[in-house]
C-alpha positions, 0 to 999 in steps of 0.5 A, a space after each residue: 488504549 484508544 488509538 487513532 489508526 487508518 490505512 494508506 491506500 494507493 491504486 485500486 483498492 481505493 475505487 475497485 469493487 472487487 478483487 477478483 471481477 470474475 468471481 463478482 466477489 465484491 470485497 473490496 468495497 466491502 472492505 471499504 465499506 465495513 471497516 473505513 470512515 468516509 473522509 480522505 486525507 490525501 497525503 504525499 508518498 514516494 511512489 512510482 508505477 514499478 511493478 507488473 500485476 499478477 492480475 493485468 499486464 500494466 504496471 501498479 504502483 509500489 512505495 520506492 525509499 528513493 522518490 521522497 524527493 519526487 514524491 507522488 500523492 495517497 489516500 489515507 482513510 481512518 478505522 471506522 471501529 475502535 482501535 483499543 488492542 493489538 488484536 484489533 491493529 491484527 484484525 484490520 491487517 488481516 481485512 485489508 490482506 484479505 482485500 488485496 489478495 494475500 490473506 487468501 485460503 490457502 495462505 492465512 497470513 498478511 504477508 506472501 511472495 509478492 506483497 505485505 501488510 505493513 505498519 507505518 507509526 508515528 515518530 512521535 507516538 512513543 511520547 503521546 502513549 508509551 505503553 501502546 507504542 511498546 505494545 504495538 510495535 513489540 506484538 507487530 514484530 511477534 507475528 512478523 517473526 512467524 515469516 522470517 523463513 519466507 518474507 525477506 526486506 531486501 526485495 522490497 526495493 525498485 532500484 539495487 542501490 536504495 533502502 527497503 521501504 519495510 524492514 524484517 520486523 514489517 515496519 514500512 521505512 518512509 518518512 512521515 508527513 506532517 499532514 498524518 500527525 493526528 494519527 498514531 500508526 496506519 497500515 499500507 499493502 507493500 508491494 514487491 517490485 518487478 525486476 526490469 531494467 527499467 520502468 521508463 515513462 515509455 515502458 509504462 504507456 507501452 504497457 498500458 497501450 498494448 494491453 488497452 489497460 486505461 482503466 487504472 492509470 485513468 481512475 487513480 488520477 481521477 482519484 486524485 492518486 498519482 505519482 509524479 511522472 503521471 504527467 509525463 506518462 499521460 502523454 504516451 498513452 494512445 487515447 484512441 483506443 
């Protein structure tokens, strides 16, 4: 088994050093730094800012299965080390939750009340390595199964009446671009909405506004990490302050 595999980055992750800046922790660039190659692939994704931050009163972004036809655009980075087992996909998840938060002291696990680490494969890895893909997908629904009492797919969904973009087994429900074919599976952070009645281009800009919280709309864009009401928003934003 030698798997090509990566990750799907959108926000902060990509260009912030560190989870928490109070705490001058750095591991976010050390994740970056330890575990993926240098070269970017942007890639399209259906993404939109639709969630308030735990951290800072501005909207992040989230995957939404009803934006595939406004699709926004991502980030993906390959693995740096080898991907030869399912402990090795299981390691990564763990570094890339420990990153983002979730896998912290006091929850060692990859997926938490707001957001999880998901698997995103291939359509087509199932015909380039069947044993691998049975493999994989069995192990990765294995540890999903130890949440079913507390991860629940149904609100991973922005608007009432659209799919969750991960299922119960933690396999993330988007469609698969062309421009990923060369890789076997990625993992992504999957984020849970905020219920609001709803995150207009205003209601973003506002927030944003009032909170002086340019930093993440500006470094996604200049990132080259966006959605595709950026536009639109950029126009609210007061960028006097």
């Amino acid at each position: 088994m030698n798997l090509n595999a990566g990750v799907i980055i959108i926000g902060s992750l990509y260009w912030d050093d560190h989870f928490d800046k109070s705490k001058n922790d750095f591991i976010r660039q050390l994740w970056r730094q330890n575990n993926l190659e240098i070269d970017d692939l942007y890639v399209p994704l259906p993404i939109c800012y639709g969630r308030k931050s735990n951290r800072r009163e501005i909207f992040t972004m989230i995957y939404s299965s009803s934006k595939e036809q406004h699709l926004g655009q991502g980030i993906v980075k390959k693995f740096k080390l080898p991907i030869n087992s399912f402990e090795d996909v299981e390691y990564q998840a763990i570094q890339l939750a420990k990153a983002e938060g979730i896998y912290t002291e006091r929850n060692t696990n990859i997926s938490s009340n707001w957001g999880s680490v998901g698997l995103l494969i291939n359509p087509i890895f199932h015909l380039r390595d069947r044993e691998a893909f049975e493999n994989i997908e069995k192990n990765w629904k294995l540890l999903y199964s130890k949440f079913k009492n507390t991860f629940k797919s149904q609100t991973y969904k922005f608007d009432s009446d659209e799919n969750p973009v991960i299922d119960n087994d933690g396999i993330i429900k988007i469609k698969w671009h062309t421009t990923l074919d060369n890789y076997d599976f990625l993992l992504s952070t999957v984020n849970v909405p905020i219920p609001v009645s709803e995150s207009t281009t205003c209601e973003i800009a506002n927030a944003m506004n009032k909170k002086s919280e340019f930093e993440y709309f500006e470094k996604n864009r200049k990132s080259n990490i966006f959605t595709f009401l950026d536009s639109e928003i950029e126009k609210k934003l007061n960028k006097n302050k």
